[in-house]
N, C-alpha and C positions, 0 to 999 in steps of 0.2 A: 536632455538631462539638465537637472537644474542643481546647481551644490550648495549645501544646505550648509557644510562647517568644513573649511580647511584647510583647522590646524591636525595634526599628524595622529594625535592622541583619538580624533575623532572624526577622520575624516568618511565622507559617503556621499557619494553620488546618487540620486536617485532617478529610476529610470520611469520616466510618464508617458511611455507609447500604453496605450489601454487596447490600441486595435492592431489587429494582423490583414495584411489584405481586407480592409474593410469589414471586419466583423471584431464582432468583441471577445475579448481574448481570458480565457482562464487565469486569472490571477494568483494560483492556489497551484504550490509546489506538486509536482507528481509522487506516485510513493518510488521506492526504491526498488530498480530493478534488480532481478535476478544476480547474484555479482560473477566477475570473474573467476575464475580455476585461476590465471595465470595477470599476476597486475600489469597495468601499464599506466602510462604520465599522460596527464592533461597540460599540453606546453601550450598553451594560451587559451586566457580566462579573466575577467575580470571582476575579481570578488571585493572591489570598493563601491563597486554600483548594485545600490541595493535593488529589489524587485518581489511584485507579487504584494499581498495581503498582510504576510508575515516573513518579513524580510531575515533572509538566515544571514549570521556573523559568521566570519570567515570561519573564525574555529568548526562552527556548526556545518561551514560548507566542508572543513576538510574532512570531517569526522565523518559526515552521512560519503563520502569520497573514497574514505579508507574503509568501512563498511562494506562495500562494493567491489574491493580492489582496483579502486585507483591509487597508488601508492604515492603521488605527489604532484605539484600543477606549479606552473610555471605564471605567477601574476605579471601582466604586463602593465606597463603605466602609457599615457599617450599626452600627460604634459606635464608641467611641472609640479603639479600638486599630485595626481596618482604616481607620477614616477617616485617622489620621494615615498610616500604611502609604502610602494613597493620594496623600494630597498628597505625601509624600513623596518617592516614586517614580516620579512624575507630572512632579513639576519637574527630572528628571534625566533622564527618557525621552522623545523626542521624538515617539516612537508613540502616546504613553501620555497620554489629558487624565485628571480625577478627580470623583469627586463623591463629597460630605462628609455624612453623615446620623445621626443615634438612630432605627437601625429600627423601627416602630411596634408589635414583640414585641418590641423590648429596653428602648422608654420605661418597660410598667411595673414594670420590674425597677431600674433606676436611682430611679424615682418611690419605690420602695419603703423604698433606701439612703438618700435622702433627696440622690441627687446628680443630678436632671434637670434643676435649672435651672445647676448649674454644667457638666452635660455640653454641654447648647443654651447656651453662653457659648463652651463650644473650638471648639464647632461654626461657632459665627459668627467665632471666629477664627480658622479651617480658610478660611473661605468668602473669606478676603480674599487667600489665598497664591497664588504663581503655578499656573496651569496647573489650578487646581480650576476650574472649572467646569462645576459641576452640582450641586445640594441631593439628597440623594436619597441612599437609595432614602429615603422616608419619607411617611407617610401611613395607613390603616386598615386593622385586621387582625382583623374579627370570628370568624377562623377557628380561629386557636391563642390569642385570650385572650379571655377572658370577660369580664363585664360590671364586673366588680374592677377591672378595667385600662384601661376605655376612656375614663376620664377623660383618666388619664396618657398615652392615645394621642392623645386631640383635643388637648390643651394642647402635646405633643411638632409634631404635625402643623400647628397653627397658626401656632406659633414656627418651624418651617421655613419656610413660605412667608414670613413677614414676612422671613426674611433672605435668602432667593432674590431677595426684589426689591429689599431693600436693595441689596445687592449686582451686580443685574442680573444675577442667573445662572436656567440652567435649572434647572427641577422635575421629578426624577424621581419617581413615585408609586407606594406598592405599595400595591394594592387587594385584596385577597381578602374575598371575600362583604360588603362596605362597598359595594356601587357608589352606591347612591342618598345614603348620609351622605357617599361623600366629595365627588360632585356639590354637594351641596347646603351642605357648608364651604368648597371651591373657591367658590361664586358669592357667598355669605355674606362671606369674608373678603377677597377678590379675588386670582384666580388672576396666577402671576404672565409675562408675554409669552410665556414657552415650557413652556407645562406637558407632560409625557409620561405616557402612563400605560404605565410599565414592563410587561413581560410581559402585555402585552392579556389580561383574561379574564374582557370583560364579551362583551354580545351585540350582536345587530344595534341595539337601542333604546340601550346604550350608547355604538355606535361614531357613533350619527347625533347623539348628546350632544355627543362630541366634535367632531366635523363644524362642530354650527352655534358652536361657542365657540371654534373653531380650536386646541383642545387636539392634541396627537400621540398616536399610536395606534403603540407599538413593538411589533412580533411576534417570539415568539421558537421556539425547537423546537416547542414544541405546536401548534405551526398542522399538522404535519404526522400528528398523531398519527390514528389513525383516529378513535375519537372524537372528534373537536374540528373536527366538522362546525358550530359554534355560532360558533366562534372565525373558520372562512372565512366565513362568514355577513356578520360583521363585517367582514371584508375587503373584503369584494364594495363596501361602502358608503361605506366611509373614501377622501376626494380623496387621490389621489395624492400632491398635497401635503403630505398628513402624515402619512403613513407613514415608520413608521423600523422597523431590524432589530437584533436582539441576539442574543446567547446564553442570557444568563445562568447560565454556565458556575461551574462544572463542571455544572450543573444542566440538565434538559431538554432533554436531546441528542436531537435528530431522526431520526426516522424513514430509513433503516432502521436505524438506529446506537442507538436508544432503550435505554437503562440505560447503557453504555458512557461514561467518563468525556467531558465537554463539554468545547472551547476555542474558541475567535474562531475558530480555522482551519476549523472546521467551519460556519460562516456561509453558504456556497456552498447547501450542502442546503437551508436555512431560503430564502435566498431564490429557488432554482428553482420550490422550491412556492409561493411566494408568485405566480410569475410565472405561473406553470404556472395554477394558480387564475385570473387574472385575468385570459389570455389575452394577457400581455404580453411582449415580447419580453425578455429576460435582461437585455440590456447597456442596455437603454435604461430599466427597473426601477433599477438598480442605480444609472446614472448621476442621476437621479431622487428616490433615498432619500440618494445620496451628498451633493446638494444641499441635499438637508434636513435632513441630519444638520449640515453644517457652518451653517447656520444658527440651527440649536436654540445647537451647541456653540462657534460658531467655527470658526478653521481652525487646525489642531493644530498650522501653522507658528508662529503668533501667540504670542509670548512664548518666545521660545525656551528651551529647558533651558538651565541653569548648570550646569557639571561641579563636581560635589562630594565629594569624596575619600571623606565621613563618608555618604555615599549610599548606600541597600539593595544590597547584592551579590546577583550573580546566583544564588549560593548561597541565597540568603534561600529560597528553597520548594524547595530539594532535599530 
């Protein structure tokens, strides 16, 4: 991703993967599926990172979102400049809640400038503004940094949960190939009421980790992927109760749609399969994850937006 402008009023990341699995990739939004009978929330998404041919503005992303019955998404931020983004436009959109983090591949890069404890300082005063609620994404990332780095990711990831609970907000978590260190900091530090583990992709002995500690278990595209027989596994085992669904858009757009740029509006796909898998009826899944989602987050009515003239224009990811 390379960032083109970011001041607030106009910020956008753009995304320049062109290939999936070594082939080239549909650059051109999908149409709009079929919508919901019954809504639910996209709790993690990131619509500052534009994509595709004809990159949609968040507005346009929640619109073709609400069209569908997604009733509202949860923008996450993963460093100082999306986090602000986030809260920002979070407190002026009534769609829109936030969640404020130093992604656990950007901690030790800030560690390195020597500004991680001033970046986990905005962070904790991100965590206080209206309409953030959610810490996250942040957590362990054995995948893309090495052993150099994983101080500045435990020290990054520990300093988030303490202000998640400060604060009494959710924990979104991103785990890639960490499951057992992040388990084992999670119980060490004390996890805080709503933890999530963002884009599920641990296994069946992970999802029954989460089960007995009442952590969440959020699925995102890849449940449908053909491979990712490992991921419905998990499914199979996770209470109802805490199951939630995402995007994480532009990223891991679902089956059949896979490479094709991701939005909330596409959520519908994600959780047919989820239904479809567990032998559960659509609307009655949906009604289900919508309950749990507004428990993790709230209810997106709660604190309403203040109109703000100096507020991100919908220009901002054109």
């Amino acid at each position: 991703m390379s960032e083109q402008d970011s001041s607030p009023s106009a910020y956008v990341r753009q995304r320049n993967t062109t290939e999936v699995n070594g082939t080239s990739r549909d650059l051109t939004y999908p149409p709009l599926p079929e919508g919901l009978t019954v809504p639910v929330y996209d709790n993690h998404t990131h619509l500052e990172i534009a994509d595709g041919v004809e990159p949609l503005t968040y507005l346009e992303h929640l619109d073709r979102a609400s069209s569908v019955g997604v009733r509202g998404v949860v923008q996450v931020g993963g460093d100082l400049e999306t986090s602000r983004w986030s809260a920002e436009v979070a407190a002026n959109e009534p769609r829109m809640l936030a969640a404020v983090a130093i992604h656990p591949n950007e901690a030790p890069r800030y560690a390195a400038a020597g500004a991680l404890q001033s970046a986990l300082e905005e962070i904790a005063e991100l965590a206080t503004r209206p309409r953030v609620r959610a810490i996250g994404e942040t957590g362990l990332d054995f995948f893309r940094t090495g052993e150099d780095g994983r101080a500045a990711q435990y020290e990054s990831f520990e300093a988030h949960i303490e202000i998640a609970k400060r604060n009494g907000l959710a924990l979104q978590i991103h785990d890639r190939d960490a499951h057992d260190e992040v388990v084992r900091t999670l119980k060490r530090v004390g996890a805080p009421e709503h933890t999530v583990f963002h884009c599920f992709s641990g296994d069946e002995v992970l999802a029954r980790i989460c089960a007995d500690n009442g952590w969440y278990a959020s699925f995102s595209g890849n449940i449908t992927f053909k491979n990712a027989e490992r991921l419905r596994e998990a499914l199979d085992v996770m209470p109802r109760a805490l199951l939630l669904v995402e995007t994480d858009a532009p990223f891991l757009t679902p089956d059949p749609l896979r490479g094709r740029p991701n939005a909330p509006y596409l959520i519908p796909y994600t959780l047919r399969a989820m239904a479809a898998r567990l032998g559960a009826d659509v609307s009655m899944l949906a009604a289900q994850i919508s309950s749990n989602t507004e428990l993790v987050y709230g209810s997106w009515g709660d604190d309403p937006p203040v109109p703000d003239a100096d507020a991100p224009r919908p220009s901002a990811l054109a």
